[in-house]
C-alpha positions as CSV (number, residue, x, y, z in Angstrom):
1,X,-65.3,70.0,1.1
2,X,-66.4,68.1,-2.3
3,X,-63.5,66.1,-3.6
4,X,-62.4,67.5,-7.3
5,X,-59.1,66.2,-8.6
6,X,-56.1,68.0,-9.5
7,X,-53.7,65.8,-10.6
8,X,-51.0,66.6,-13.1
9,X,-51.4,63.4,-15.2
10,X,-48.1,63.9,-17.0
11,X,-46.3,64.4,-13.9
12,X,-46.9,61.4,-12.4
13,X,-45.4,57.7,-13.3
14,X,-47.9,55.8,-11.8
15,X,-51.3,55.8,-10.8
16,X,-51.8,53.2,-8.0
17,X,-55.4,52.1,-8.0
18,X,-55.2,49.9,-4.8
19,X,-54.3,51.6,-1.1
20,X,-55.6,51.8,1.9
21,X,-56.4,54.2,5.0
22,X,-55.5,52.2,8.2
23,X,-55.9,54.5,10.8
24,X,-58.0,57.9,11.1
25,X,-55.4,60.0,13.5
26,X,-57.3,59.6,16.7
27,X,-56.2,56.3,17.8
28,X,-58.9,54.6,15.7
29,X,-57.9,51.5,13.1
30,X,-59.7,49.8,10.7
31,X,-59.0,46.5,11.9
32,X,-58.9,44.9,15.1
33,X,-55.6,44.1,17.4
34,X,-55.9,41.0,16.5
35,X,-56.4,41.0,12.7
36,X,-53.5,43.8,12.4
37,X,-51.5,41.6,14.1
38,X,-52.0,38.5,11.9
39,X,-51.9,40.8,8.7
40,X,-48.2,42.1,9.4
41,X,-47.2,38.6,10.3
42,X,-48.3,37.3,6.9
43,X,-47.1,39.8,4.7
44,X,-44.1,41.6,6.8
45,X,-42.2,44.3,6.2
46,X,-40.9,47.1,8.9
47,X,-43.2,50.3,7.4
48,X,-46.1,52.2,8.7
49,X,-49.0,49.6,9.3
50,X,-51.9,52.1,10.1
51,X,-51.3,54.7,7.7
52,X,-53.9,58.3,7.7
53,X,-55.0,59.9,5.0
54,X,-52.2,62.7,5.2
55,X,-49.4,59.9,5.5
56,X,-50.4,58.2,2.2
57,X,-50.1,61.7,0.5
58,X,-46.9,62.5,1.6
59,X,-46.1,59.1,0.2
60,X,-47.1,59.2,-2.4
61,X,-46.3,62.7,-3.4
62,X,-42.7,61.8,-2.9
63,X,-42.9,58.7,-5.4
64,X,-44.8,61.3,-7.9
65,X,-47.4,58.6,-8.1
66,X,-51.2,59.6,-7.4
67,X,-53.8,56.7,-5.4
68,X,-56.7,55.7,-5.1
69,X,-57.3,55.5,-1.0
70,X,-60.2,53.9,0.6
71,X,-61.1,51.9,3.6
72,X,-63.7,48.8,4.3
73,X,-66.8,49.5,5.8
74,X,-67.2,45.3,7.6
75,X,-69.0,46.5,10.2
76,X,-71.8,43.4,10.1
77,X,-69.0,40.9,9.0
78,X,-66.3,41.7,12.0
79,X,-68.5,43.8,14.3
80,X,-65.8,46.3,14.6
81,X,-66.6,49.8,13.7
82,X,-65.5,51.1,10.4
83,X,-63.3,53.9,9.4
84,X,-65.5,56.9,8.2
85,X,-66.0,57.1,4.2
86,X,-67.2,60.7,4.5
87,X,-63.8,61.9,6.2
88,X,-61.7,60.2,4.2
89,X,-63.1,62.3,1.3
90,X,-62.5,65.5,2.8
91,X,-59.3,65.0,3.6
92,X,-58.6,63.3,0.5
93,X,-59.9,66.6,-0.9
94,X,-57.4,68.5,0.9
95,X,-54.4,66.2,-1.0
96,X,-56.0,66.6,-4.7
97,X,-53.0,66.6,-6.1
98,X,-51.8,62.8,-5.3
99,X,-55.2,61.5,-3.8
100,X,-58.3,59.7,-5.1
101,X,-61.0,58.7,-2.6
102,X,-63.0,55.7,-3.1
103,X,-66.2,55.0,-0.2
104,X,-67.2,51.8,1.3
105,X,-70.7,51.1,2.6
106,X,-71.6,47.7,4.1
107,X,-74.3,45.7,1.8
108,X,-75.8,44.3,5.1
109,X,-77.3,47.7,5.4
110,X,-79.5,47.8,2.9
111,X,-81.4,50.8,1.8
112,X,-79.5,52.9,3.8
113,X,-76.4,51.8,2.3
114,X,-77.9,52.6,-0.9
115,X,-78.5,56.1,0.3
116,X,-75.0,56.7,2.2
117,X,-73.3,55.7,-1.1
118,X,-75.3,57.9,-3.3
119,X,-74.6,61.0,-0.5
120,X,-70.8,59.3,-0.7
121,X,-70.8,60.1,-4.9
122,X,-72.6,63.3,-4.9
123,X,-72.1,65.5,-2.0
124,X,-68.1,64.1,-1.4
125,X,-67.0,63.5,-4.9
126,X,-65.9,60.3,-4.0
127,X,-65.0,58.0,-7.7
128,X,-66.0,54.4,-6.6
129,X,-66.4,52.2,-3.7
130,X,-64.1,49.1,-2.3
131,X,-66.1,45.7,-1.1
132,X,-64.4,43.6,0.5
133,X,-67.0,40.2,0.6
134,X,-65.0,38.2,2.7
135,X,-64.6,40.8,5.5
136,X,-68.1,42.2,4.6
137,X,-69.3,38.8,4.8
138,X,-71.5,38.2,2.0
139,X,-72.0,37.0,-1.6
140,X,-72.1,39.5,-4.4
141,X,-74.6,38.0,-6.4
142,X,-77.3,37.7,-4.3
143,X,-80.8,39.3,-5.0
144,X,-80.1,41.5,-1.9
145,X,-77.7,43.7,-2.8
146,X,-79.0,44.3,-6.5
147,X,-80.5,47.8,-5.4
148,X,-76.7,48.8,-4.2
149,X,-75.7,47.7,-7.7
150,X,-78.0,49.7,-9.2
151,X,-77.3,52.6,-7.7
152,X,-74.0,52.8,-8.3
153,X,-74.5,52.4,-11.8
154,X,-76.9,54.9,-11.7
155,X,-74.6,57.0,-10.2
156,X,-71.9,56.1,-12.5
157,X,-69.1,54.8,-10.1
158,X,-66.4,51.7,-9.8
159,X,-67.2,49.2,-7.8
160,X,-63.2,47.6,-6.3
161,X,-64.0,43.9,-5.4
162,X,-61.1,42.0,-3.3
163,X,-61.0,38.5,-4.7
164,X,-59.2,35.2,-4.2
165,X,-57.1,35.0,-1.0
166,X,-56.9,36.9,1.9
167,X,-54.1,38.1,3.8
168,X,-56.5,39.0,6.9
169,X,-57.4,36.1,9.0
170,X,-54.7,34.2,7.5
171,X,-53.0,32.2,10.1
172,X,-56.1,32.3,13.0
173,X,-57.7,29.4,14.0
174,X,-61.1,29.4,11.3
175,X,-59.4,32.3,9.5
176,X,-61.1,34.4,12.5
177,X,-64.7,33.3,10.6
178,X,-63.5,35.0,6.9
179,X,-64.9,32.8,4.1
180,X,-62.8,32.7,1.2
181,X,-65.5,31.1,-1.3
182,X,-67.5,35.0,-0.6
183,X,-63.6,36.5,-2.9
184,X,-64.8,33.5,-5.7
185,X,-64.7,36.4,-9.1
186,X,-67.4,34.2,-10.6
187,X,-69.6,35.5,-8.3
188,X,-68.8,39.2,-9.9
189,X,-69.4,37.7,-13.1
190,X,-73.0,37.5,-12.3
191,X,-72.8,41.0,-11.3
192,X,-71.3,42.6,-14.4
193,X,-73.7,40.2,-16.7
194,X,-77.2,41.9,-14.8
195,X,-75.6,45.3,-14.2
196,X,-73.2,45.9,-17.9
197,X,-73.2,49.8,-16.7
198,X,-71.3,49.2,-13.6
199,X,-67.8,49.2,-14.0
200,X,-66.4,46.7,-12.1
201,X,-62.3,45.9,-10.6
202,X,-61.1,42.6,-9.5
203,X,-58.7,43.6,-6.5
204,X,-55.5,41.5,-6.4
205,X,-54.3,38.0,-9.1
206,X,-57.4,36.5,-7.6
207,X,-55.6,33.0,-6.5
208,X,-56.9,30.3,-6.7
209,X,-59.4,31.4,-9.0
210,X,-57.1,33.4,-11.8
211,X,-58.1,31.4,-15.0
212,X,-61.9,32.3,-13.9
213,X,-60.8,35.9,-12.8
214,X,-58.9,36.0,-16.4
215,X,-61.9,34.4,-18.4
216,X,-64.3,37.2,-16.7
217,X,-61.8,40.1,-17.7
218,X,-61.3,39.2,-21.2
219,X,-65.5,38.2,-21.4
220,X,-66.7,41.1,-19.6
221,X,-66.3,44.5,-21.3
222,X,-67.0,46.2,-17.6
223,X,-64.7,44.3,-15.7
224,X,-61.1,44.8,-14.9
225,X,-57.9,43.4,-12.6
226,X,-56.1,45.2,-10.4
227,X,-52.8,43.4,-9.6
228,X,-52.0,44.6,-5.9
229,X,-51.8,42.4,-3.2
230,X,-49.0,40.1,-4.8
231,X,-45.5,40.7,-5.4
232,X,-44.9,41.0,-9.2
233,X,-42.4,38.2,-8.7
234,X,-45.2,36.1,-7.5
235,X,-47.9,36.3,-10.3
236,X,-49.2,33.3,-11.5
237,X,-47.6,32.6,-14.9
238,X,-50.7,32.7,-16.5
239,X,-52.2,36.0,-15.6
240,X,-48.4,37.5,-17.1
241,X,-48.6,36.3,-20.2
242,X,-51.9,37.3,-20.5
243,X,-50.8,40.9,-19.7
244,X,-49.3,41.6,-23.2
245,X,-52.0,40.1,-25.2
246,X,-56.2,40.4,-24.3
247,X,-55.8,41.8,-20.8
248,X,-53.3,44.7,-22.0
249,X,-56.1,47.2,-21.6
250,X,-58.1,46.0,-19.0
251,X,-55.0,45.5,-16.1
252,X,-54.4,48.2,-13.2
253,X,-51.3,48.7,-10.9
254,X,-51.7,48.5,-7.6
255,X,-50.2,47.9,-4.4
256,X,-52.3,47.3,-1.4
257,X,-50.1,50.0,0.8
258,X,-49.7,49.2,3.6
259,X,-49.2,45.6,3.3
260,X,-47.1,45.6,0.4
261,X,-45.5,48.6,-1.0
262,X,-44.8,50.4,-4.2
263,X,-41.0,50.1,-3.8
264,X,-41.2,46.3,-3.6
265,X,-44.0,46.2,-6.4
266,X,-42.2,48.1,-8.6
267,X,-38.6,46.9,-8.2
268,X,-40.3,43.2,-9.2
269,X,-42.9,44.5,-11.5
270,X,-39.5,45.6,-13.6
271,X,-38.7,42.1,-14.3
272,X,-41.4,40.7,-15.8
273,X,-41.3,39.8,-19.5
274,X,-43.8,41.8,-21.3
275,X,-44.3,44.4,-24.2
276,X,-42.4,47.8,-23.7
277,X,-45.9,49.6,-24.8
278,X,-47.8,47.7,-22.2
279,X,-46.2,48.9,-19.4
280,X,-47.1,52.6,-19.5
281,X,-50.8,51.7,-20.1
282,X,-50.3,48.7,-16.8
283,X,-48.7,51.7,-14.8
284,X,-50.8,54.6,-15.5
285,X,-53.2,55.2,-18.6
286,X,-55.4,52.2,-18.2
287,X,-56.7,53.7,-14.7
288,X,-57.0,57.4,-15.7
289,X,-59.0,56.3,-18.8
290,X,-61.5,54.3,-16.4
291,X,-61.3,57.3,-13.6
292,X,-62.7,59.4,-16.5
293,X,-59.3,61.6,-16.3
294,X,-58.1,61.1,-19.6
295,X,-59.5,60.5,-22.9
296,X,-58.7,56.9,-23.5
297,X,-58.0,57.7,-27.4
């Protein structure tokens, strides 16, 4: 089944742009023991950890809020086998109303993850793929993965990059081998400057490299933020006082559900100081303009 949305876009309050599939139904994660382990100690919080497909629309539907949903392909950088992209769509297909599914390949793969993501975008419908270079273990900009860049800006689709900090690994002796320096946003920078077709998100306040991550945003007319990942309560003070000014257009809510959810989010996200207007375009109309489901005039 070829993923087509059906989202009432007035319906909704929210579009989050940042959640994840944890677990496929048959006893299969995305992460290790070990690493799930480590990741609910360092954010915590008593909800579902390994969330399907099918829980994240029923929770999602019930918040009237529609998500993007993806999972990490890391494969080569934590030799634990992924979560399948091409399920994910068709069961995202099945939730249409609430559900937008992003793929993941693994850049270590070459020219077959060229291929699978092209397959990913035209015979699944999927709208964008998620990186995560840390887990993925490499560095965007090099040479290697230009034909993967290419191709999905051939193919027209987001490319979701987590930057700055890590939650997983946090806490393990090494940080269980994660490099942080791979989540540096300057490294996207040089991606968006050679590729200005590909549209490209910054996943998370990208601590402690947010002035960069902020410079790239307002510099890059492809590149965007995506603010899950951190409390609201939490955000560096420069990134929200940015959010009424230059980077008004070019911020996304999101939560990174599981590890933290939209209740929390939203309940901090309420207290920030910031223009009335903003808000609706934060919460909701700067993502459907760059999904291509609304007209952003």
């Amino acid at each position: 089944m070829t993923y087509s949305p059906r989202i009432d876009l007035d319906a909704i309050v929210a579009l989050d742009f940042h959640a994840h599939v944890e677990a496929d139904g048959h006893g299969h994660h995305s992460l290790d023991q070990e690493l799930m382990d480590a990741s609910a100690a360092y954010f915590r919080g008593d909800h579902n950890r390994t969330p399907t497909v099918a829980d994240l629309a029923a929770y999602f539907r019930e918040r009237r809020m529609a998500a993007v949903v993806f999972t990490i392909d890391a494969g080569h950088g934590l030799g634990h086998p992924p979560l399948s992209s091409e399920q994910i769509a068709e069961q995202a297909a099945e939730h249409a109303d609430v559900l937008i599914p992003f793929g993941s390949v693994d850049p270590h793969r070459g020219a077959d993850a060229c291929r699978q993501a092209r397959r990913l975008a035209v015979e699944y419908g999927v709208r964008g793929f998620k990186f995560h270079p840390g887990l993925q273990a490499f560095a965007p900009n090099d040479p290697a993965y230009a034909p993967l860049w290419a191709t999905l800006e051939e193919l027209g689709t987001i490319a979701l990059f987590h930057t700055g900090q890590a939650g997983i690994g946090a806490g393990l002796p090494g940080g269980r081998g994660i490099k942080l320096r791979y989540s540096d946003p300057l490294l996207l920078d040089d991606v968006a400057a050679d590729f200005p077709g590909l549209r490209i998100v910054m996943a998370h306040p990208a601590v402690p490299w947010v002035d960069t991550q902020i410079s790239i945003a307002t510099h890059k007319a492809n590149v965007f933020i995506d603010l899950s990942g951190w409390a609201p309560k939490y955000f560096p003070p420069q990134l929200v006082r940015q959010l009424s000014g230059p980077l008004a257009r070019k911020v996304l809510y999101g939560s990174d559900f599981p590890v933290v959810t939209p209740d929390r989010w939203f309940a901090d996200f309420a207290k920030l100081e910031m223009k009335d207007e903003v808000k609706p375009l934060i919460l909701k109309e700067n993502a459907l303009a760059l999904l291509g489901l609304r007209d952003p005039s």
